[in-house]
N, C-alpha and C positions, 0 to 999 in steps of 0.2 A: 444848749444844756438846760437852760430855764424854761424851756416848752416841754422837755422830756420828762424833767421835774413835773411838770403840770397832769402831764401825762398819767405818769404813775399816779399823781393825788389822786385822780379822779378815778382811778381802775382800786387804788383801796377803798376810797371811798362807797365804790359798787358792791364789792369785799363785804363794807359792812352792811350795809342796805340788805344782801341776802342774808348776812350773819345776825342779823337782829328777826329778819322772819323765821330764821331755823332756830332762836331763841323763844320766840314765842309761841311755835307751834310744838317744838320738839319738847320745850321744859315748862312749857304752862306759864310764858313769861310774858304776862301784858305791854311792861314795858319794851319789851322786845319790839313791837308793832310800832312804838315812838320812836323808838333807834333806824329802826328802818325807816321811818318816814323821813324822822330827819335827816337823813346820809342820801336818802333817794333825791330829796330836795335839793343835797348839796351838788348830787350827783347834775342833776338837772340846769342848777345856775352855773357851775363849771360849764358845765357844754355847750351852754347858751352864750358865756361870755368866749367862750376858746372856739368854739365855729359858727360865733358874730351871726348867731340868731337876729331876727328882726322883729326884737319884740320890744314893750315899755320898758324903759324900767322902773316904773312904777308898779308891774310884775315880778320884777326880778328880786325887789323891795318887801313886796308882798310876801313870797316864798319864802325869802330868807329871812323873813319875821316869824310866820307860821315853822319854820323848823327852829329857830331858837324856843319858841314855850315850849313846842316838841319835847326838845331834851330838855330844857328846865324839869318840864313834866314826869321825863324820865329819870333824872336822877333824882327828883323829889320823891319817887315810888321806889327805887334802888334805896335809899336815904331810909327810909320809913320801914322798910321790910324787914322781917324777922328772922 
């Protein structure tokens, strides 16, 4: 049950990754580009950890630092916009 769970997070996760590029290109939305990066990211350390990738994780550490300013970044412009 708890794999299938996993599962799905990761297939929304992809969900948003394209829904933040059809945000950015379709409505003019910069941040849209930091949603997808960050979701793409998330998408990536999922996969990595769920089919025991052979990588650092001091990589793994890396990305999922670089997608949290991601969205900080993007809700601070969602936050600020008029």
């Amino acid at each position: 049950m708890i794999k299938i769970l996993h599962e799905l997070s990761i297939g929304f996760e992809a969900i948003v990754t394209v829904l933040g590029a059809i945000l950015a290109v379709s409505k003019k939305k910069n941040y849209g580009w930091l949603i997808s990066l960050t979701f793409g990211i998330y998408v990536f350390y999922d996969l990595a950890r769920f089919l025991s990738f052979d990588l650092s994780a001091d990589i793994l550490y890396i990305a999922f630092f670089i997608a949290s300013l991601s969205i900080t970044f993007a809700v601070w412009k969602i936050y600020r916009e008029k």
